[in-house]
C-alpha positions in Angstrom: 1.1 16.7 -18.4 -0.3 17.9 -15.0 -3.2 19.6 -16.6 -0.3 23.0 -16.9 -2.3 23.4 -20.6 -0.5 26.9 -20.4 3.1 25.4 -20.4 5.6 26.9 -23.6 6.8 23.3 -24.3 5.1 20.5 -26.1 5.3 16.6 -24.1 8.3 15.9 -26.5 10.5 19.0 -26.2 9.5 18.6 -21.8 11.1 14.9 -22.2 13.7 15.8 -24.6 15.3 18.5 -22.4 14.7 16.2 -18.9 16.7 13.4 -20.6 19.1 16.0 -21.6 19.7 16.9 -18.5 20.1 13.2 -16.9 22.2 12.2 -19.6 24.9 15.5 -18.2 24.7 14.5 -14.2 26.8 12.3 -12.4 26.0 9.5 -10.7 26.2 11.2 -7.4 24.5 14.6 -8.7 21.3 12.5 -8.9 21.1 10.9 -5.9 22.2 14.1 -4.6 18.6 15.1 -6.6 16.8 12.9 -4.2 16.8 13.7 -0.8 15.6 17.7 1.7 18.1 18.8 3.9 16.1 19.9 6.6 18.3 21.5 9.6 15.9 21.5 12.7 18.4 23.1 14.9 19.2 25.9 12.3 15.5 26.9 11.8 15.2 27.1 15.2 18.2 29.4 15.9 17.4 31.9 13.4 13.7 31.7 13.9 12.3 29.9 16.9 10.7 27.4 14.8 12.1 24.4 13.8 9.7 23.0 11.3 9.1 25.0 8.2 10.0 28.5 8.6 11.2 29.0 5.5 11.0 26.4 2.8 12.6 22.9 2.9 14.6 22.3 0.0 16.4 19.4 -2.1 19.8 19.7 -3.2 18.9 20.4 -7.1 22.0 20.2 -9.4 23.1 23.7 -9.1 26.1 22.7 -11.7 22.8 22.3 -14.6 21.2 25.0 -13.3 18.2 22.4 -12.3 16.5 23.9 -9.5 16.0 22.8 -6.0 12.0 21.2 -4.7 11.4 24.2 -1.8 8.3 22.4 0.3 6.1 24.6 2.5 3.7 22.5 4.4 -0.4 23.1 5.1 -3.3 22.7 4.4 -4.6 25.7 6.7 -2.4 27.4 4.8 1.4 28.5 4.2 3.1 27.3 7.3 5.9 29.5 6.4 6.5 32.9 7.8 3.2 34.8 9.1 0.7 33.6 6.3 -3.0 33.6 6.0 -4.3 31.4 8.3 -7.7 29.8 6.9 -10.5 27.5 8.7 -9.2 23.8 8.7 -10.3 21.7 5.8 -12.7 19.8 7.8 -14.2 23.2 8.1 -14.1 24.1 4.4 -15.6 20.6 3.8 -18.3 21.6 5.5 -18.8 24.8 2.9 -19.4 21.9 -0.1 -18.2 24.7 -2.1 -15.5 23.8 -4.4 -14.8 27.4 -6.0 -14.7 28.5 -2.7 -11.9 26.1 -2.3 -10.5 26.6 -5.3 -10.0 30.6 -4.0 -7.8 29.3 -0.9 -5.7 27.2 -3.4 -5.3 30.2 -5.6 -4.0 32.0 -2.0 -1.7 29.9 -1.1 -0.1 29.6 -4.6 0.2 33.3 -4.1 1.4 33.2 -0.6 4.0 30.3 -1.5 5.6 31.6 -4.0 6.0 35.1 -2.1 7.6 33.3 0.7 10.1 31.5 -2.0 9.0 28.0 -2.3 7.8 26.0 -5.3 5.5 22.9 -3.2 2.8 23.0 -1.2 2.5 20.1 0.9 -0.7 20.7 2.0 -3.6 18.8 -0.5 -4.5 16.4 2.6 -7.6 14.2 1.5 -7.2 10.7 3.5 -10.8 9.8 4.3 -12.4 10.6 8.1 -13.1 6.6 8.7 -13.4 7.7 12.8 -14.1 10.6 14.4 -11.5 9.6 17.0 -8.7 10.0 14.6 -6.6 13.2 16.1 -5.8 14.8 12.2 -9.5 14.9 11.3 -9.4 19.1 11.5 -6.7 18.2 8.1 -9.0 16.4 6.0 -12.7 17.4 4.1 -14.7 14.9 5.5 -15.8 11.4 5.9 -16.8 11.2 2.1 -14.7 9.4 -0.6 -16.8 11.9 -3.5 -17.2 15.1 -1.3 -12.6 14.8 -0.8 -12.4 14.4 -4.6 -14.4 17.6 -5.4 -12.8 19.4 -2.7 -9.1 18.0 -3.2 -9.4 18.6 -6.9 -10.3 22.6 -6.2 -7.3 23.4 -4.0 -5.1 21.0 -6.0 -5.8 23.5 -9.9 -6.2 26.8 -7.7 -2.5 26.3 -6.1 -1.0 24.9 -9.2 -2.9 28.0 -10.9 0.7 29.9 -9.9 3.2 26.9 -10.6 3.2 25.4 -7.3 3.7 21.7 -7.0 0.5 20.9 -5.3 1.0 17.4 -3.3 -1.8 14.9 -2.3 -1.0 13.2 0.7 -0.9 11.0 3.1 -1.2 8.0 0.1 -2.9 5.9 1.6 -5.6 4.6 4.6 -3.9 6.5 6.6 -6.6 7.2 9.4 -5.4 6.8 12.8 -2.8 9.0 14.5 -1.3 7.6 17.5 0.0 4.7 15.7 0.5 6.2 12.5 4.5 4.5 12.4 3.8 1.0 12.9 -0.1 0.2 12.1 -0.7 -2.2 9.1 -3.5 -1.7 7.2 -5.3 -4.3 5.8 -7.8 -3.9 3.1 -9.3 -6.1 -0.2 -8.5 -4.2 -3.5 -12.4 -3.2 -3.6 -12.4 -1.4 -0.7 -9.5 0.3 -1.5 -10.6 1.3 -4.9 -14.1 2.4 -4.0 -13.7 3.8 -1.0 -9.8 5.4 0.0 -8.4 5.6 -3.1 -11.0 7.3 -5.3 -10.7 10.7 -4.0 -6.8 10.5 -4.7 -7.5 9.7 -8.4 -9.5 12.2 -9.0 -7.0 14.7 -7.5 -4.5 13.1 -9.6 -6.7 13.1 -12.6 -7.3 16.9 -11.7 -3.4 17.9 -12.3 -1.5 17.4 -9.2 2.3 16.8 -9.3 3.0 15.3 -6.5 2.1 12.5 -4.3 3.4 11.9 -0.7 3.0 8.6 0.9 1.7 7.9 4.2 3.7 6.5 7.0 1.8 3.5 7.7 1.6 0.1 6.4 -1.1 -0.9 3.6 -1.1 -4.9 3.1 2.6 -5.4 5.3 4.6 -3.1 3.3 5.1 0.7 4.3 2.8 3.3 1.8 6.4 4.2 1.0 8.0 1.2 0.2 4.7 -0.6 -1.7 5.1 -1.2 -5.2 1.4 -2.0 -5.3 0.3 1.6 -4.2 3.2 3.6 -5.9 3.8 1.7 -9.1 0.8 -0.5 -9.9 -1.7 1.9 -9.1 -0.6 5.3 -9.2 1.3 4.9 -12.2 0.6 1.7 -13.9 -3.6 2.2 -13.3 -3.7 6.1 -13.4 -1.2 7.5 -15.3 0.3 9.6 -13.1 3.4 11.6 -14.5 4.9 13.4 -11.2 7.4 12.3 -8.7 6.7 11.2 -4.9 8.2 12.2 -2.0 7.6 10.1 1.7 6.0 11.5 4.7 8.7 13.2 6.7 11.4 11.2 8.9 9.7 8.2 9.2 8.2 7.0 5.6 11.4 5.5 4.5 12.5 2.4 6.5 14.6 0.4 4.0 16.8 2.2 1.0 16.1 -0.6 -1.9 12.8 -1.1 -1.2 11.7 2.2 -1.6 12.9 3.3 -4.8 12.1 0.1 -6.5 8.5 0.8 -5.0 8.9 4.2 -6.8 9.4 6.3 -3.5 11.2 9.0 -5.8 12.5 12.0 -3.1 13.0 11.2 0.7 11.8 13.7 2.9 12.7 16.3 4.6 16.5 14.6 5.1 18.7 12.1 3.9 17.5 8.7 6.6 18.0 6.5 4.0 19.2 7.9 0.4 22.0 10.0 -0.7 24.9 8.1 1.0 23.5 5.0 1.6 21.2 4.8 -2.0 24.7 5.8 -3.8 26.6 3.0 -1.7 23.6 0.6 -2.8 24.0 1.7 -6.7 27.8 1.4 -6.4 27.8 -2.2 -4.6 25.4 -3.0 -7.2 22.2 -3.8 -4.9 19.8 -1.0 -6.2 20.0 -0.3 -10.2 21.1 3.1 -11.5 18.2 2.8 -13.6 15.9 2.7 -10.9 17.7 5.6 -9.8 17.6 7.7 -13.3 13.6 7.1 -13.7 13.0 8.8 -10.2 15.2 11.9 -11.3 13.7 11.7 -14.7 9.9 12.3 -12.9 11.4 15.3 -10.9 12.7 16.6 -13.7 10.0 16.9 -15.9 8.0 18.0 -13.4 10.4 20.8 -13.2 10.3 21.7 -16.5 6.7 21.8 -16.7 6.3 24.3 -14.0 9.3 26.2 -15.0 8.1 26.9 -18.7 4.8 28.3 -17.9 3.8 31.9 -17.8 3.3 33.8 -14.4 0.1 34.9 -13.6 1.8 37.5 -11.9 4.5 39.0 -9.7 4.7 37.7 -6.0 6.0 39.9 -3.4 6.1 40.1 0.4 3.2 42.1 0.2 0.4 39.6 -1.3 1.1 37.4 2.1 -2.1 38.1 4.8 -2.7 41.2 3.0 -6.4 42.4 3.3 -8.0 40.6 0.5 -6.8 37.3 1.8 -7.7 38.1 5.5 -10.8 39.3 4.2 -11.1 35.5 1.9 -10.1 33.8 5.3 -13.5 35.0 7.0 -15.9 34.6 4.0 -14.6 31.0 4.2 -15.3 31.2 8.0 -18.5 32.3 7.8 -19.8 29.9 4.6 -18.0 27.0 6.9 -20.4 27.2 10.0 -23.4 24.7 10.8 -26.2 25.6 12.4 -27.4 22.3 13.5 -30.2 23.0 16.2 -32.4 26.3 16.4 -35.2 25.6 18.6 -38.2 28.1 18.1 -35.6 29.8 15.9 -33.7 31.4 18.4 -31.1 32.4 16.0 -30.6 35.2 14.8 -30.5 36.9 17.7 -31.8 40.5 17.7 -29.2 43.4 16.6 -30.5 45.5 19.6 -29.1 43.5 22.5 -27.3 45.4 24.7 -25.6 42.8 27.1 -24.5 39.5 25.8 -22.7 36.9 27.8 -19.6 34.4 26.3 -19.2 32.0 28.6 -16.3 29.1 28.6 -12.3 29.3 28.1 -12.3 28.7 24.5 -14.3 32.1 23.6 -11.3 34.0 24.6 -8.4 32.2 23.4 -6.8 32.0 19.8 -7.3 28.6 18.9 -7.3 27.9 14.9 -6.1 23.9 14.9 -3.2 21.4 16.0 0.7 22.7 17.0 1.9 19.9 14.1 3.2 20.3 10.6 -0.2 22.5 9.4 0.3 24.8 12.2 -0.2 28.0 10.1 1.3 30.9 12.4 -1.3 34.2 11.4 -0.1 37.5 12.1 -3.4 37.8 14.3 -5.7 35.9 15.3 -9.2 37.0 16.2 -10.9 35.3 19.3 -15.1 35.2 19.5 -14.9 37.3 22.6 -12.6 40.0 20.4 -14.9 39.5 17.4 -17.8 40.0 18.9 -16.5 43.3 20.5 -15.6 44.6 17.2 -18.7 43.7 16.3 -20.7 45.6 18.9 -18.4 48.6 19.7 -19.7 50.7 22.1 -23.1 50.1 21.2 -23.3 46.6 23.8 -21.4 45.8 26.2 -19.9 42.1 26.0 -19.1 39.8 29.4 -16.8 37.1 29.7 -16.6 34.1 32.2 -15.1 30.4 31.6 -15.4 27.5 33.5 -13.9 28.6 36.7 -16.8 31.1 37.1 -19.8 28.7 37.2 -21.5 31.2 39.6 -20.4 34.9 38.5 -22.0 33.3 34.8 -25.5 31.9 35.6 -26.0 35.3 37.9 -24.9 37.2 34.2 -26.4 34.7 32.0 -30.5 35.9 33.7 -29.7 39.1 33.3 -28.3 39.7 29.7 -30.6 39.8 26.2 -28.1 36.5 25.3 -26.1 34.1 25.8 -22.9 32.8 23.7 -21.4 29.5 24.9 -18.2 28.6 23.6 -17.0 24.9 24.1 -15.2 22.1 22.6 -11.3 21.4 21.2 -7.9 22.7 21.1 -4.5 21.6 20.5 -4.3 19.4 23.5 -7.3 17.0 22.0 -6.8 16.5 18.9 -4.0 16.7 16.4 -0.4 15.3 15.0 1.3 13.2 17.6 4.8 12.0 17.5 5.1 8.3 19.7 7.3 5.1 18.9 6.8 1.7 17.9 6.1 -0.5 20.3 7.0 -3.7 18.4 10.0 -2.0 16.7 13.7 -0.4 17.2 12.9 2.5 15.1 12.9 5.8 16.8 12.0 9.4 15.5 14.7 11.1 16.9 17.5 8.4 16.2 16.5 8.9 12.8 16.6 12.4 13.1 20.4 11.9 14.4 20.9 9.6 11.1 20.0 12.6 9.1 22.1 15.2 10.3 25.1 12.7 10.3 24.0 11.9 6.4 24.2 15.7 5.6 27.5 16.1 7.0 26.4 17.8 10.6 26.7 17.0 13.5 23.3 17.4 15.8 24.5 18.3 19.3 21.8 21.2 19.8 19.2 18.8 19.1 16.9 19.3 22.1 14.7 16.2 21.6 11.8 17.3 24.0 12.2 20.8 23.0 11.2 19.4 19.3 8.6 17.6 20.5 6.9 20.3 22.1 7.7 22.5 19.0 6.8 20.0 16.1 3.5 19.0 18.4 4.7 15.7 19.5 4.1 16.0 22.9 0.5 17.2 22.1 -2.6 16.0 20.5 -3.0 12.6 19.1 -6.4 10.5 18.2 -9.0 11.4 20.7 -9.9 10.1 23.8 -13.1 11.7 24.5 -15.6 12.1 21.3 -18.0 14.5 23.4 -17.0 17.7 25.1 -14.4 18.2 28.7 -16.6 17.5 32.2 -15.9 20.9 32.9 -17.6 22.2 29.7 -20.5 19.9 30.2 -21.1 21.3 33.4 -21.1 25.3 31.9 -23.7 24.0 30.2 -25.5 22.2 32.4 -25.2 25.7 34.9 -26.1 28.1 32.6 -27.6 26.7 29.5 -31.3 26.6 30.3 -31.1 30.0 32.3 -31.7 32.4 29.4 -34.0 31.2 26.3 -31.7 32.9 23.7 -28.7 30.7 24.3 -26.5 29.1 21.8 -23.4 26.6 22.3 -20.7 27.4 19.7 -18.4 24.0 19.1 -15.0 24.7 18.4 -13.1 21.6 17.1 -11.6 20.1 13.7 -14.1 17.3 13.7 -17.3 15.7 15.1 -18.6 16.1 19.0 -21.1 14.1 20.8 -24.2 16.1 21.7 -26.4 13.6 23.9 -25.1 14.5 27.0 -25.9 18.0 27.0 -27.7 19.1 23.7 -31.7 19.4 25.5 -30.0 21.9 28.0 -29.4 24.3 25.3 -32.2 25.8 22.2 -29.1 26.5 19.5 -26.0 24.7 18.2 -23.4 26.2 15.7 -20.6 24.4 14.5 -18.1 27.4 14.5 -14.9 25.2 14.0 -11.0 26.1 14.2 -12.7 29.1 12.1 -9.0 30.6 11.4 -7.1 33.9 11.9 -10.7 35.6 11.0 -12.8 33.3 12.4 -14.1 35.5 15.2 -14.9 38.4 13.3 -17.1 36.0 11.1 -19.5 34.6 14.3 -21.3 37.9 14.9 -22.8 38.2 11.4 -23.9 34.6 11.7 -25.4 34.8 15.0 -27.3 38.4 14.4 -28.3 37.3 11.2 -26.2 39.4 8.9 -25.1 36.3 7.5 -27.4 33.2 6.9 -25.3 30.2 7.7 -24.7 27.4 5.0 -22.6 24.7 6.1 -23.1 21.7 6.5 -22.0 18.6 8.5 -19.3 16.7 6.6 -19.8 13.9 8.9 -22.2 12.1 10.9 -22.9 12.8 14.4 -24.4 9.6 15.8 -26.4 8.7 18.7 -24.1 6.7 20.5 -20.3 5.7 20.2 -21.4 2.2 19.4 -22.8 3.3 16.3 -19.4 3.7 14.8 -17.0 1.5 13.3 -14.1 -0.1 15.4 -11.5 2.1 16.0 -7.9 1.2 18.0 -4.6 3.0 18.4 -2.8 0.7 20.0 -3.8 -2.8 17.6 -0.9 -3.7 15.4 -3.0 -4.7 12.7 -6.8 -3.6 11.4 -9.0 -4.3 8.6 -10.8 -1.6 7.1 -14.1 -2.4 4.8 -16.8 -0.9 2.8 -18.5 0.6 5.7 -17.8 3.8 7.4 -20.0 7.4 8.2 -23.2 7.1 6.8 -22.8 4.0 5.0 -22.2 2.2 8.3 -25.5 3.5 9.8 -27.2 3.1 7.0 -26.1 -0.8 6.8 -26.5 -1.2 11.1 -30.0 0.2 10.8 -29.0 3.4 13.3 -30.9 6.7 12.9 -27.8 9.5 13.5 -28.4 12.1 15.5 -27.3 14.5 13.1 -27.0 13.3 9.8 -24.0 13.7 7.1 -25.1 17.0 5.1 -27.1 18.2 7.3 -27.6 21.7 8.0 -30.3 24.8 9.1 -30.8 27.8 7.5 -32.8 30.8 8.6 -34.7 30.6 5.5 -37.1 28.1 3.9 -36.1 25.9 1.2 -39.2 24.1 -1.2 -37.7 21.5 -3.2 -39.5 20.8 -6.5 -40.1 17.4 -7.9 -37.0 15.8 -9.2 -36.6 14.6 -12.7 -33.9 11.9 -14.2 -32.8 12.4 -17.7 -30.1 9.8 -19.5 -27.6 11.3 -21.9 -24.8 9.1 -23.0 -22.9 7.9 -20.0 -24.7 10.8 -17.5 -27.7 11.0 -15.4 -28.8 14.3 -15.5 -30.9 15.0 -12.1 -32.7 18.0 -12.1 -34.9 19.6 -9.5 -36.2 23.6 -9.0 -35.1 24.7 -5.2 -37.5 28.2 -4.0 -36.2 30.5 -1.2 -39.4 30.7 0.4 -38.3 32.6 3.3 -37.4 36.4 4.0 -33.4 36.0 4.3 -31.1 35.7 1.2 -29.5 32.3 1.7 -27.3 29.3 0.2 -28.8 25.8 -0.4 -26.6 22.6 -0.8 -28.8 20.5 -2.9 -27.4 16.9 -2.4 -27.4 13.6 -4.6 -27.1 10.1 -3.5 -27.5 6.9 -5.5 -28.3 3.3 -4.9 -28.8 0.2 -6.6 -32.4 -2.0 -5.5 -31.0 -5.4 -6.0 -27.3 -6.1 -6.4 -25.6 -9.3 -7.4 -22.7 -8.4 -4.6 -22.8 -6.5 -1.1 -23.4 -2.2 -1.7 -23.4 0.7 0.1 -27.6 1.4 0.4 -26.4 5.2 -1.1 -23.9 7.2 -2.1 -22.9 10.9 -2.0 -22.1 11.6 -5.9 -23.4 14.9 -6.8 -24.0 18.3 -4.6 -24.3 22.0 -6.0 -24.8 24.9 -3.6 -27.1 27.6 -4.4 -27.5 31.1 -3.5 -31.0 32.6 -3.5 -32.6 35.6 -2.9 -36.0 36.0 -0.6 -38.7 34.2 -3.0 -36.3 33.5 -5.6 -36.5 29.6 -7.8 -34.2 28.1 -10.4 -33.7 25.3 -11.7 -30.7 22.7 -10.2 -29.2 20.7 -12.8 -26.7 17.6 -11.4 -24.9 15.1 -13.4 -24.0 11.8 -12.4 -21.5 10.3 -14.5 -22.4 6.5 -14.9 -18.5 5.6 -14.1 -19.4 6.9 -10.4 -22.1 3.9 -10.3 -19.8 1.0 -11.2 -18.4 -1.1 -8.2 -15.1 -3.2 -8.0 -15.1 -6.7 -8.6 -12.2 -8.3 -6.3 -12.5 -11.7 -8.8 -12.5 -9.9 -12.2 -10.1 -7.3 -10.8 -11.7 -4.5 -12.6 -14.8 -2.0 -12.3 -18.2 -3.3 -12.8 -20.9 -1.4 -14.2 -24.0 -3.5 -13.0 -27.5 -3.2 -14.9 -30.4 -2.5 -13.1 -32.8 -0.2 -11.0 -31.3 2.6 -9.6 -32.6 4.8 -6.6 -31.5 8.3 -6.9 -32.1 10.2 -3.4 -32.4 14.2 -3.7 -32.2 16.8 -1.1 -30.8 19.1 1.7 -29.0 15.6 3.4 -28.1 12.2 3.9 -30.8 11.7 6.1 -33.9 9.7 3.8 -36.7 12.2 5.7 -34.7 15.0 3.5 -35.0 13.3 0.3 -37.2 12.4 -2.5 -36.5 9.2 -4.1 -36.6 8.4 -8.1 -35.9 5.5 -9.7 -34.3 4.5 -13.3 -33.4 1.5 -15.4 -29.7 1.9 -16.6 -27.8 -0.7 -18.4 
């Protein structure tokens, strides 16, 4: 049960002593079971925060001794207290490093329980269908295979410290501003090939817990769909934890919802406790329905709670220097170096003036002010890094955007130039708005909670919480290319000084067209974290050989993406998004998916394919043939030459990154599982394995001029 191999009880005795424990509680005790109790106004008194200070906890049946569910949100980290503050996922997508991954996970299991909570909220892996969406920074990428493998880490490193690690937003949920109201339509193929398979295999992994999405998926609510929470989750997969809804707003209707198998509503009582115990009592909901969702909480609970610690967890593990220290290896493995022109980069350790030009390079800046708002203790900016970097030994100007004039004077004189452009909270990130086609309303439902628990919500500030919870900030994104004020810094000063790099700072993908010939170098630095500007020296002055690479694809032009609206009631989503979409269209990207430079050379050997059972075993020898130490991500896509039924042209389903020393080979061994070939059919309603030749792509990216092809016959 939950992949906890380690827990004391068998399945039976874990089922035996749940039902036990039903069969004692009252009627009311487990509805009571079922619901947060969030107090907004409280946090905020006591702490000046009123999202998730301290943990948000269920009721429990303190009468059984049947603990409370204490959530603490993420994923940059704990959003409790003063925790480790990491780069965002789209970042740590960009690592393809699952054990690094797997290290944060094991962090914030640390740092969760130390804070006194027993969830982690934070496993977000819906898929990046458009770069416009304003929670890309939350999520690994625009790949269904490269989510699972990362999901899957965080999800078995948390849970490594019996935390209840939670997969969310289940499901399609991909556009921000109209997160509330949007329906989402989509066939059962799409769904099953492309949004839903990275949420299996984080299921399959272990995790507990499953929150669903506030959107529609085929006219019902995520929440209130049988078809996502029942048929699928449970009935297809197997899955033996509870779900909770997306916060405030998942729940719309009582009866529908825990018929669909909505188990806990979060973080308050909108629509259960009172009113699911007046539906049970006027006979309209079942109590059985009722005892099957406390059953799944229960076991849960006794899983986690009859497993051996790993170890004690005080105060003292939260930021303390090994985790800081974890938070800028991550930054530094997360950065993508995506144009070096003559090789600019690294610049020379012996500079003596260097110049960081634009707003961003002297203001903490690690992601969104919404619910994975992770509040560090410090936060280091690339202007402060790069002092600490230098000491005394250089001396390090600043100018932004105001200073067009004071910076190209600065920007002929000094050995280098540091530009430092892109996103911050205002751009992109979790937006709170209204339904335009509906009564419902946030903060009247807010109102509804506090009256359910009893209390009576007369400090309620709404636009005070708006600002605080980051409604009145962020949403999808407007502009996919950088501000006309950072355009022109660039334009100004970028072609003044031949060792010049522009450092992007953003959760997700930014144009380059408009500006990318005015500059030699481009780094994808990211919301790098608490440490993230301590890790930019090493990578620019070469102490550090950057590895990242692009977890989604930058194209040419806007057009060459898939329609995208925040304001449509309705939209269709189909087999074709990211690469798969330019791939079908015929569009060359500007940067492809995978894509990344190194400072060293890589020399790819020929591939070979080898068949054993229900694998393909792709194998390839990868030399360093530079004169830097550096990491490789050697990549693995796979076609089909002639289908019976519309396919992707390739797939993403194998990737291993490799760390080599100067003139250093091995060997790269891959393996494809045959299952990861099969397609949907919609008219047998099952997966397809289809025989025939099979085109397996190997290399440093999705881009066809990085890979060799080789072909095999698999039925």
């Amino acid at each position: 049960m939950f992949r906890k191999n380690s827990c004391t009880l068998s399945r039976e005795q874990v089922e035996e002593k749940a039902q036990a424990l039903l069969e004692q509680m009252t009627l009311k005790e487990k509805v009571w079971m079922l619901n947060g109790n969030w107090d907004p106004i409280d946090n905020f008194q006591k702490y000046q925060n009123m999202y998730n200070p301290v943990p948000i906890e269920t009721n429990g049946c303190p009468r059984l001794g049947v603990s409370s569910i204490g959530f603490s949100d993420g994923p940059r980290g704990v959003v409790m207290g003063h925790s480790t503050c990491f780069p965002v996922s789209m970042a740590r997508g960009a690592s393809f490093e699952p054990d690094l991954e797997k290290r944060i996970g094991d962090v914030i299991g640390k740092e969760t329980r130390a804070q006194g909570a027993n969830f982690f909220g934070g496993v977000c892996i819906n898929l990046l269908r458009h770069p416009a969406w304003g929670r890309s920074q939350e999520t690994y990428g625009e790949d269904p295979f490269l989510l699972g493998e990362m999901g899957k880490a965080l999800t078995q490193g948390v849970q490594e410290h019996n935390v209840i690690a939670c997969v969310k937003h289940y499901a399609v949920n991909n556009i921000e501003n109209s997160r509330f109201w949007v329906n989402v339509k989509a066939d059962e193929r799409t769904m099953r090939e492309v949004y839903l398979p990275h949420f299996k295999k984080t299921i399959d992994a272990g995790a507990a817990s499953v929150m669903g999405a506030y959107n529609l998926f085929n006219d019902d609510h995520c929440c209130e769909s049988h078809t996502l929470l029942t048929d699928i989750l449970r009935g297809d997969w197997g899955f033996e934890g509870f779900t909770i809804s997306d916060f405030v707003a998942g729940v719309r209707d009582t009866r529908k919802a825990i018929e669909a198998g909505l188990d806990i509503e979060m973080p308050m009582p909108i629509h259960y406790q009172r009113n699911l115990l007046k539906a049970v009592e006027e006979g309209r909901v079942s109590e059985e329905a009722v005892n099957t969702a406390v059953l799944r909480v229960l076991r849960t609970l006794v899983v986690f709670e009859n497993t051996p610690e790993k170890t004690t967890y005080s105060m003292d593990l939260v930021a303390c220097k090994e985790h800081t220290e974890l938070a800028r290896e991550v930054a530094e493995k997360s950065m993508v170096l995506i144009k070096n022109a003559n090789g600019i980069l690294p610049f020379p350790k012996t500079v003596r003036r260097v110049l960081v030009a634009g707003e961003l390079g002297n203001r903490a800046n690690t992601g969104d002010a919404g619910s994975s708002n992770t509040d560090a203790p410090y936060v280091v900016t690339p202007l402060e890094g790069l002092r600490n970097y230098f000491g005394a030994n250089a001396e390090v100007l600043f100018y932004d955007e105001r200073e067009l004039d004071k910076a190209a004077d600065e920007a002929a004189t000094v050995d280098c130039v540091i530009i430092v452009v892109g996103n911050d909270k205002h751009d992109e990130g979790e937006f709170i708005s209204s339904d335009p086609n509906d009564d419902f309303s946030f903060m009247d439902a807010l109102v509804k909670g506090y009256e359910n628990m009893g209390k009576v919500p007369t400090d309620l500030n709404m636009d005070a919480f708006a600002a605080d919870d980051g409604g009145s900030l962020g949403g999808d994104r407007e502009n996919l290319s950088l501000k006309p004020a950072q355009i022109e810094l660039i334009r100004r000063i970028g072609s003044i000084n031949p060792n010049t790099v522009v450092v992007l700072i953003s959760g997700g993908m930014i144009m380059t067209k408009e500006w990318e010939e005015m500059v030699p170098a481009i780094l994808y630095g990211w919301y790098s974290g608490m440490e993230g500007g301590n890790a930019l020296p090493p990578i620019l002055f070469g102490d550090v050989n950057p590895s990242g690479k692009l977890p989604f694809t930058i194209p040419q032009d806007q057009s060459h993406l898939p329609y995208f609206s925040n304001t449509d009631a309705e939209i269709t989503y189909d087999l074709y998004h990211g690469y798969s979409y330019l791939d079908k269209k015929g569009y060359t990207p500007a940067y492809p998916f995978g894509f990344g430079l190194s400072y060293t050379l890589w020399q790819y050997g020929e591939p070979q394919l080898t068949r054993h059972n229900d694998r393909v075993i792709v194998t390839v020898d990868l030399k360093n043939a530079g004169d830097r130490a550096g990491a490789e991500v050697v990549q693995v896509y796979v076609g089909i030459k002639e289908s019976a039924v519309d396919r992707q042209k390739k797939l993403l389903k194998g990737f291993e990154k490799v760390c080599l020393e100067p003139g250093q080979s091995t060997s790269v061994s891959i393996s494809v599982d045959l299952d990861e070939l099969r397609y949907f059919s919609n008219e047998q309603r099952k997966w397809v394995f289809e025989p025939g030749t099979y085109l397996f792509y190997i290399g440093s990216s999705s881009d066809e001029a990085a890979l060799q092809v080789k072909e095999v016959e698999l039925v």
